[in-house]
Structure formats: C-alpha cells, structure tokens
Backbone as numpy.savetxt, mean C-alpha at the origin, in Angstrom:
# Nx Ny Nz CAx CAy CAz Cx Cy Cz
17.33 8.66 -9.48 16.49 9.82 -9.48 17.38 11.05 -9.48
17.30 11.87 -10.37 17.76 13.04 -10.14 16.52 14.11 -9.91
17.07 15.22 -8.84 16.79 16.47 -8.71 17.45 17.51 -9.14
16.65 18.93 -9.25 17.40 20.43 -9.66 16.47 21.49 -8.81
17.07 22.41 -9.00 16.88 22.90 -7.78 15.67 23.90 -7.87
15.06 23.75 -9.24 13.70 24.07 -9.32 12.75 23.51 -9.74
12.85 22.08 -8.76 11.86 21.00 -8.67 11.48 20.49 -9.69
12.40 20.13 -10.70 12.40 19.35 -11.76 12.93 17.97 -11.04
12.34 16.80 -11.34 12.66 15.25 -10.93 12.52 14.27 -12.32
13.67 14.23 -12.47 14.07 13.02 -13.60 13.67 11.39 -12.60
13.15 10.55 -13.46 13.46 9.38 -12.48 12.85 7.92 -13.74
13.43 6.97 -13.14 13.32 5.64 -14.63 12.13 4.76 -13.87
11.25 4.09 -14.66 10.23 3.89 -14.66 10.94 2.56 -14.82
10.76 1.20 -14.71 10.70 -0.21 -14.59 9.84 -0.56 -15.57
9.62 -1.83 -16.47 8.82 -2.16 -17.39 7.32 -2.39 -16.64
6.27 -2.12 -17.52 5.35 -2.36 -16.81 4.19 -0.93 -16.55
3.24 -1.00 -15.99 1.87 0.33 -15.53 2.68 -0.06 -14.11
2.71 1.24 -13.48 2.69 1.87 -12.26 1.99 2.60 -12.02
1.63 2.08 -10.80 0.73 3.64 -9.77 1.23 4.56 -8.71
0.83 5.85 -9.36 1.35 6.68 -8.30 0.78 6.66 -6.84
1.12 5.85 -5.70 0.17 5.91 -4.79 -0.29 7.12 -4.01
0.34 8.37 -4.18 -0.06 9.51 -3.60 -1.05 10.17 -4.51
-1.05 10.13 -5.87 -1.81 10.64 -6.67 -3.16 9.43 -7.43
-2.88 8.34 -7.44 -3.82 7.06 -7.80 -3.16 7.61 -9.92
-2.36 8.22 -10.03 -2.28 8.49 -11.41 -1.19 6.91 -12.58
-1.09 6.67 -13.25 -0.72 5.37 -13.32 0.20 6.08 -14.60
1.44 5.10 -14.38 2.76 5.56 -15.41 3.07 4.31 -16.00
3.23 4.86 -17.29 4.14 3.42 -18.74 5.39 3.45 -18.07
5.65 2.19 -17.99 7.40 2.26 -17.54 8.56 1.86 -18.85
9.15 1.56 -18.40 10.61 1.61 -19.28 10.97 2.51 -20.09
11.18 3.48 -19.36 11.43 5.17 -19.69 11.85 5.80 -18.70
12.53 7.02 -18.99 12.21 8.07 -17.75 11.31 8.77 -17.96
11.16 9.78 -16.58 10.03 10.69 -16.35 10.41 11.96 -16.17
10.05 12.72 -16.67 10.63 14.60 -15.93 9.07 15.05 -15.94
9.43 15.33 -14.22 8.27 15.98 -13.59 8.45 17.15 -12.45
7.40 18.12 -12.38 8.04 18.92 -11.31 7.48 18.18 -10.29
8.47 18.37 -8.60 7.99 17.96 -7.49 8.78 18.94 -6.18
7.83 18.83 -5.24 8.53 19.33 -3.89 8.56 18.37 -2.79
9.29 18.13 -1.94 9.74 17.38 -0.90 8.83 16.38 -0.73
7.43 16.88 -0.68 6.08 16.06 0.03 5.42 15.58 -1.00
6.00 15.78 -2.19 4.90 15.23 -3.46 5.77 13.95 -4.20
7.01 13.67 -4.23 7.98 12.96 -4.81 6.97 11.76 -5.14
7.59 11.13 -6.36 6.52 10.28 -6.63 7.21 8.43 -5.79
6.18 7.92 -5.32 6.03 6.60 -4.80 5.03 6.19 -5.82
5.79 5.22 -6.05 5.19 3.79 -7.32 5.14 2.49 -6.56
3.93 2.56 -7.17 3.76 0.70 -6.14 3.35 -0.01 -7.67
3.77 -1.50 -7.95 3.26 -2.36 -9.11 1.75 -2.77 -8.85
1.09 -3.15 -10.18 -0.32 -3.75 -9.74 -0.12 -4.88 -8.85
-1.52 -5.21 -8.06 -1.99 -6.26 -7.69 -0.77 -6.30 -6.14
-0.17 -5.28 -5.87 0.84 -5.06 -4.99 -0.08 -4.13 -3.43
0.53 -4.85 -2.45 0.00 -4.18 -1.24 1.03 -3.77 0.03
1.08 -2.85 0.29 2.11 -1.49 1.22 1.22 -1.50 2.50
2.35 -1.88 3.48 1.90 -1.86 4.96 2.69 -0.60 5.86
2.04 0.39 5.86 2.17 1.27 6.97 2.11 1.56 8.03
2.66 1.83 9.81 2.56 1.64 10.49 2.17 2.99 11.24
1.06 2.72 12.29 0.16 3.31 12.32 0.85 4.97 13.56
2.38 4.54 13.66 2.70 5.51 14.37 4.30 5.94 13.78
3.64 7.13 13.21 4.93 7.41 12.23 5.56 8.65 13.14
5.87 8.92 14.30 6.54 9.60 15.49 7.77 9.17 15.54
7.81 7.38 15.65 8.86 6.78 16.19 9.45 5.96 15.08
10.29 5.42 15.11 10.87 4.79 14.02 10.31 3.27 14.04
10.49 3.15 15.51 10.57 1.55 16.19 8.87 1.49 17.14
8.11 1.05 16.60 6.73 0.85 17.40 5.94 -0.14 17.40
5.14 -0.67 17.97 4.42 -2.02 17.64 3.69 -1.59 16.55
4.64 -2.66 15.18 4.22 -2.07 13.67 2.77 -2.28 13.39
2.52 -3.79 14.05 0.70 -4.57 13.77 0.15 -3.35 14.16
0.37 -3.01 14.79 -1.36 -2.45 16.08 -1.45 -0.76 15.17
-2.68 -0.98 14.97 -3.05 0.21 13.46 -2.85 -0.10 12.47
-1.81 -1.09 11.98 -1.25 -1.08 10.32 -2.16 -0.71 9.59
-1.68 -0.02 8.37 -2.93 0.13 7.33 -2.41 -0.40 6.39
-3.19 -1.06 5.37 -2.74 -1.76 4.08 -3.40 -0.86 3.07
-2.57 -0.63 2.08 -2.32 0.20 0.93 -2.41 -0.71 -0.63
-3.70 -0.55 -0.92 -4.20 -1.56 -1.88 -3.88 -0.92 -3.01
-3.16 -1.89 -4.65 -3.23 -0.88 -5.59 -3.45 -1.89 -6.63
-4.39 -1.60 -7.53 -4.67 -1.90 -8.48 -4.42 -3.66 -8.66
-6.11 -4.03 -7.46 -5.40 -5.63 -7.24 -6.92 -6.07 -8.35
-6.35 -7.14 -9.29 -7.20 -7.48 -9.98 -7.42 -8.79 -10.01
-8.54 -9.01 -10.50 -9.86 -10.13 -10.21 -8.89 -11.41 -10.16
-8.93 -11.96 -9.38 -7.79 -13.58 -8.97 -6.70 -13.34 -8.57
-6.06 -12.07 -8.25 -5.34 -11.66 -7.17 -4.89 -12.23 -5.77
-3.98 -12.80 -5.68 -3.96 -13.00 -4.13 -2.49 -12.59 -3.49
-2.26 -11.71 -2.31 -1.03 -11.63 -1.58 -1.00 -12.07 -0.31
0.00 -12.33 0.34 -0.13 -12.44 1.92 1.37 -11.28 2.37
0.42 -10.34 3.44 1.44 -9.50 3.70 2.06 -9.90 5.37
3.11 -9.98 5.46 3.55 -10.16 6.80 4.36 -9.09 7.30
4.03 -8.81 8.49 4.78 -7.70 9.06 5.43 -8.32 10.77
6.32 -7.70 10.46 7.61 -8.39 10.93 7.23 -7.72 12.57
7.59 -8.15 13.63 7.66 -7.53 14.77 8.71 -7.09 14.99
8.35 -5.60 15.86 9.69 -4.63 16.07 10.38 -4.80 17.08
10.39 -5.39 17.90 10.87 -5.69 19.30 11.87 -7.13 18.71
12.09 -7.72 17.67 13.27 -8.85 17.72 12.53 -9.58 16.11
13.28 -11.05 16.07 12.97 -11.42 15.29 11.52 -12.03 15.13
11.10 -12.38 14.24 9.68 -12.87 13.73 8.69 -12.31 13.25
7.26 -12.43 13.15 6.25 -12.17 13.00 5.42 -11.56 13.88
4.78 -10.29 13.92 3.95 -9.74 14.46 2.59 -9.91 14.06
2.22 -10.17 12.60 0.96 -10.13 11.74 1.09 -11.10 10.23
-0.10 -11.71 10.10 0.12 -11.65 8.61 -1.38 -11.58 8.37
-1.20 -10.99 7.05 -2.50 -10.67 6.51 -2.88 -11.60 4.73
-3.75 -12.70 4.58 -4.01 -12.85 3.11 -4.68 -11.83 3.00
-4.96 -11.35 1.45 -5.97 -10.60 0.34 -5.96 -11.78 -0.52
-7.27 -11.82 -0.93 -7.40 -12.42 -2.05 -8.93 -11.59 -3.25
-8.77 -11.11 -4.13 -9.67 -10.61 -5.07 -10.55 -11.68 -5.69
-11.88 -11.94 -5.19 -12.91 -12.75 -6.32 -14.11 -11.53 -7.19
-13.77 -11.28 -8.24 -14.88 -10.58 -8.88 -14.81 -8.94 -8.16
-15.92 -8.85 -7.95 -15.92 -7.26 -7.24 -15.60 -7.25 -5.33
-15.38 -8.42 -5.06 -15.15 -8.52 -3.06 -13.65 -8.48 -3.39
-13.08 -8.29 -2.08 -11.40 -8.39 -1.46 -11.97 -9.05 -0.40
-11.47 -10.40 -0.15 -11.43 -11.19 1.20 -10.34 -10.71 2.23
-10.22 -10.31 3.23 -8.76 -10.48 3.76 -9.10 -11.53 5.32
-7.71 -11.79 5.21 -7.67 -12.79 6.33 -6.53 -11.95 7.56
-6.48 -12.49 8.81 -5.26 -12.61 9.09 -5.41 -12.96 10.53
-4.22 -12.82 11.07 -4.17 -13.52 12.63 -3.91 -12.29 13.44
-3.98 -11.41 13.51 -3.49 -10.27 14.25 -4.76 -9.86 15.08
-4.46 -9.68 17.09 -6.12 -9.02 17.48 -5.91 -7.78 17.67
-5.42 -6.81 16.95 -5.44 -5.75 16.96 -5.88 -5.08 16.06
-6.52 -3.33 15.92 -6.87 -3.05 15.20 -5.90 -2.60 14.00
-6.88 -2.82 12.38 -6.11 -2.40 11.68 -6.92 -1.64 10.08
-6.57 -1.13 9.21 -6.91 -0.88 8.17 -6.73 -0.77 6.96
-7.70 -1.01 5.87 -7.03 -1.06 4.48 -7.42 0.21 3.51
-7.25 0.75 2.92 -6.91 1.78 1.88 -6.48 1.03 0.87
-7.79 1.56 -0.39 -7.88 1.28 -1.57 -7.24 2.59 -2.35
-6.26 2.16 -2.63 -5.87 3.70 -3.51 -6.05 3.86 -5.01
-5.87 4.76 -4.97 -6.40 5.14 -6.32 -7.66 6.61 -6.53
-8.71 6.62 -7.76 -9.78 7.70 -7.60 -10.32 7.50 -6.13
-10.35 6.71 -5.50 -11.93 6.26 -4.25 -10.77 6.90 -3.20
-9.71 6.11 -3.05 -9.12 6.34 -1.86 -9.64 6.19 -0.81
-10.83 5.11 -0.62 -11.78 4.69 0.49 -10.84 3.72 1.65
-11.29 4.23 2.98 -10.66 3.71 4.17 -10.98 2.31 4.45
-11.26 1.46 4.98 -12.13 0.71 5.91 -11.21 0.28 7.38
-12.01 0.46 8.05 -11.00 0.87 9.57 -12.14 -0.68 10.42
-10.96 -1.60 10.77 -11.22 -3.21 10.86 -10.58 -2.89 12.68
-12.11 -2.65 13.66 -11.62 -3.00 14.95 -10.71 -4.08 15.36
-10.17 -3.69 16.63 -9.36 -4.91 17.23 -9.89 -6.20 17.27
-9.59 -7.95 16.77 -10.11 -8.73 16.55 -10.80 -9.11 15.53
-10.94 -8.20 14.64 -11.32 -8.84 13.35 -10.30 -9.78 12.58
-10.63 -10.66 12.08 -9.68 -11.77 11.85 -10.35 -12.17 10.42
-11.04 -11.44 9.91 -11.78 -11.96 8.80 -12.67 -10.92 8.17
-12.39 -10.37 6.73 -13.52 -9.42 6.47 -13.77 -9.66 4.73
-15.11 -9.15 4.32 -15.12 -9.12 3.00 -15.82 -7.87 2.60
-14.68 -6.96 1.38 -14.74 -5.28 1.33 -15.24 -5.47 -0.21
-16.66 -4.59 -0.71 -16.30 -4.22 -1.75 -15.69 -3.64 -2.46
-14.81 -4.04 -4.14 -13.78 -3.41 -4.14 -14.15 -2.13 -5.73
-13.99 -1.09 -5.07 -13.99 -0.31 -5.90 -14.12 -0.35 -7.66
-15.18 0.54 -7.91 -14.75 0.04 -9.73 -13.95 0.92 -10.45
C-alpha cells in the first residue's frame, strides 16, 4: 500500500470481487487501486463467503475476546459454510467457536460459547442481530 500526503492510497487488489467492509462497496481484483483516503476510512477487504470476528472491547488489546464478539458477515452465498474460532486471551486454546452455514435465504449459526454475542451482515443492510448470553443456536434471515 502506498500513501501521499494528500490522501491519495495506491493499493493491489488479489484476484477475485472484494468487499469493502466499511463501505459494503465491492472491488475487481488483480489490479491496483488509487483512491483518496484519511486515517479512519482506509480500505479493509474481506473475500466472499468470508467472516471477521471482532472483539467486543476495543480499549484493551488483551480482553475476554468471546464475551460480545461480533461476527462480520460478507457476501456469504447460498451453501456457504464457515466455522469461526476464537482463540482465548488468557493462554492457549479456544474460547468460542462459531459454525455459519447459508441454506437459501436463512444463516444457521451454531456455537458453544454462553456468552453474549453478535452478527453483522455487511454490506447495503448493515443489519445487527445482538444473540443474548446462552444462545447456542439461531436462524437469521439473510439479507437480499
């Protein structure tokens, strides 16, 4: 990635559609890009059918990552399936794991975690769904 110092950002695109997850805007890859940007807009690309786990306390570096996580859905299509695991911060192992799986217009998700957590569909909707502590099982409609 290059920068200049009047927010011009060169940067190479990977083969393939990307999504901008801050903007839901979607890029041809195997190219570069020149775009303007400032500090807070830089572009983050996630691949289709790809899911981004964020932790729900961005203060600290090091926090119990499960408890809040939000999952960052992008462009997951019909027979889709991931399992996201998030690692515990206190040593080695597992804190959470989460399946998705896409049938038709539902997202199933699974997982073992009793804490609360949430998923974000990104893109135009950018719709929340906020999954109390103990849910271990849900089925979301998924955006068209």
């Amino acid at each position: 990635m290059k920068f200049t110092d009047d927010g011009t950002v060169e940067y190479y695109v990977p083969e393939g559609t990307w999504t901008n997850v801050l903007t839901g805007t979607q890029v041809a890859g195997l190219r570069w890009v020149r775009e303007q940007h400032g500090f807070h807009t830089l572009p983050l690309l996630a691949r289709p059918d790809f899911v981004i786990p964020l932790a729900a306390d961005d203060q600290r570096p090091v926090s119990a990552w499960a408890d809040g996580v939000e999952l960052w859905v992008h462009a997951f299509a019909d027979g889709a399936e991931r399992t996201v695991v998030i690692p515990r911060s206190d040593g080695p192992g597992e804190a959470a794991r989460f399946h998705l799986r896409r049938r038709g217009d539902r997202l199933h998700v699974t997982t073992d975690t009793p804490h609360p957590w949430q998923l974000r569909f990104c893109g135009p909707s950018g719709t929340v769904h906020v999954q109390p502590a103990g849910t271990l099982e849900t089925c979301l409609a998924y955006p068209a």
